[in-house]
C-alpha positions as CSV (number, residue, x, y, z in Angstrom):
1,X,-20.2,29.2,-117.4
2,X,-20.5,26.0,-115.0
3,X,-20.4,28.8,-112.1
4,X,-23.1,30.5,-113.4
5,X,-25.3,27.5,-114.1
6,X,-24.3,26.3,-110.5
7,X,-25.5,29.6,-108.9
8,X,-28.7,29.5,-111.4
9,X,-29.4,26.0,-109.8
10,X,-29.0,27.3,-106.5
11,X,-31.5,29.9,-106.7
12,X,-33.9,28.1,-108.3
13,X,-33.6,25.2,-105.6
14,X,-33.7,27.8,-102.6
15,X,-36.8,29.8,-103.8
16,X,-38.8,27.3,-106.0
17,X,-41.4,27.3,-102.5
18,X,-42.5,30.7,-103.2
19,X,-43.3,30.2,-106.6
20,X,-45.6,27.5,-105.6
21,X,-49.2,28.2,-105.9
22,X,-50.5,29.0,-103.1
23,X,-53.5,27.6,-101.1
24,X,-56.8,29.2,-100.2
25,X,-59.6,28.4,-97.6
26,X,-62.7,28.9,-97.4
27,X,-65.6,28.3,-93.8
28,X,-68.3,26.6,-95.0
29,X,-71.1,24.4,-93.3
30,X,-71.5,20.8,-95.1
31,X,-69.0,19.1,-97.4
32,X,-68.6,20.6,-100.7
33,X,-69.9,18.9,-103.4
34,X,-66.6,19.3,-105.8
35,X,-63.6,20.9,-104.3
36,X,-60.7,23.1,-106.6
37,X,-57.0,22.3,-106.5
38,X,-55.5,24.4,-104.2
39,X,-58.6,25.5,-102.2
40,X,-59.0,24.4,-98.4
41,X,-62.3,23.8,-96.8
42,X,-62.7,24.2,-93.3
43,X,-66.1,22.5,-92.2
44,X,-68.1,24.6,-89.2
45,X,-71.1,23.2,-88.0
46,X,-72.1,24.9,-85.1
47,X,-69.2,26.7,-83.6
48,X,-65.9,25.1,-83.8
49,X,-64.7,24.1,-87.2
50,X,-64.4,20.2,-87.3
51,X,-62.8,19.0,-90.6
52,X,-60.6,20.3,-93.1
53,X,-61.1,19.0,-96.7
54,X,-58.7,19.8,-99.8
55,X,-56.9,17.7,-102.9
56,X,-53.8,16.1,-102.2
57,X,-51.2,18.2,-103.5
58,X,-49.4,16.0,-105.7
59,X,-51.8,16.0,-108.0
60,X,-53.5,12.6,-107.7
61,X,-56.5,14.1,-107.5
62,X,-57.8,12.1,-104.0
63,X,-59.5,14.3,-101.4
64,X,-57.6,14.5,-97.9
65,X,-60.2,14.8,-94.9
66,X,-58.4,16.3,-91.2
67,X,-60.5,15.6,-88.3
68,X,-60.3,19.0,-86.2
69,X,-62.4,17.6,-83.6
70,X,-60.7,17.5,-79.9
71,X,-61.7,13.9,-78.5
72,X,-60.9,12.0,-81.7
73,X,-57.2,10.8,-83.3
74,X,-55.5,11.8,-85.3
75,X,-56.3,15.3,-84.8
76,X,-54.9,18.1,-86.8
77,X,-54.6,22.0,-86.1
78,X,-54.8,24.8,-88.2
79,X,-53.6,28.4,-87.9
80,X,-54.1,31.6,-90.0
81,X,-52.1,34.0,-90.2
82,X,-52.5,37.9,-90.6
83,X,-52.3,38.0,-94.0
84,X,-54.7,34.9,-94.6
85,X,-52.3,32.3,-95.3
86,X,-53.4,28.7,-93.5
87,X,-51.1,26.4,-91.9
88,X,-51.8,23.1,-91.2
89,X,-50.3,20.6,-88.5
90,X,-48.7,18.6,-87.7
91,X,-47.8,16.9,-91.5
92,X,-50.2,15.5,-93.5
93,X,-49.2,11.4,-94.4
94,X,-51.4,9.8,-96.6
95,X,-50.8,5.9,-95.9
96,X,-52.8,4.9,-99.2
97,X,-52.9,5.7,-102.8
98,X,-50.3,8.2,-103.4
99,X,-48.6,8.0,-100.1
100,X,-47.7,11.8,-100.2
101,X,-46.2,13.6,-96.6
102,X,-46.2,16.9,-96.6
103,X,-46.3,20.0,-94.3
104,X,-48.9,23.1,-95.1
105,X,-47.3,26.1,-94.0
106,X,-48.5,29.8,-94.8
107,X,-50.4,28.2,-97.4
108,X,-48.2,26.0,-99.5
109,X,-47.1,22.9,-99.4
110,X,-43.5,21.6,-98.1
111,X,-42.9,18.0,-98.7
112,X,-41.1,15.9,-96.3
């Protein structure tokens, strides 16, 4: 019984990511007015997307702004992938309120 409960713990702890909920994106133009859990903005004025806005993850309920912009720090990056998943790097560290460090990776989150 303590084997199977072992292996049961095991599995659980090795695929818990992909049972995550999974975030989404969406190009607009201007900041959204009230943005969803889970659901990424990427802000495009003009050509070039230049901010990324989304919850924190954790559920605090802040709103985490990434500068995308190539002359300003800290810059971010983001990818997406074939099947529409977004990445985002390098981590995300928020040095006030919830203090949450995390990694967005095919479109879920990966805490550090």
């Amino acid at each position: 019984m303590k084997l199977l409960r072992s292996i049961a713990g095991w599995f659980r702890q090795k695929y818990s990511y992909y049972s995550q909920p999974k975030f989404n994106f969406e190009v607009v133009e201007n900041d959204p007015e009230s943005i969803p859990p889970q659901k990424i903005f990427i802000i495009k004025e003009g050509v070039q997307p230049d901010s990324l806005i989304f919850k924190c993850p954790c559920g605090c309920g802040a709103d985490i702004h990434l500068n995308l912009l190539k002359d300003a720090k800290p810059r971010w990056h983001f990818k997406i992938n074939k099947r529409g998943n977004i990445s985002i790097y390098p981590s995300v560290r928020r040095t006030k309120g919830c203090q949450s460090h995390f990694y967005l990776s095919n479109g879920r989150v990966d805490w550090v």
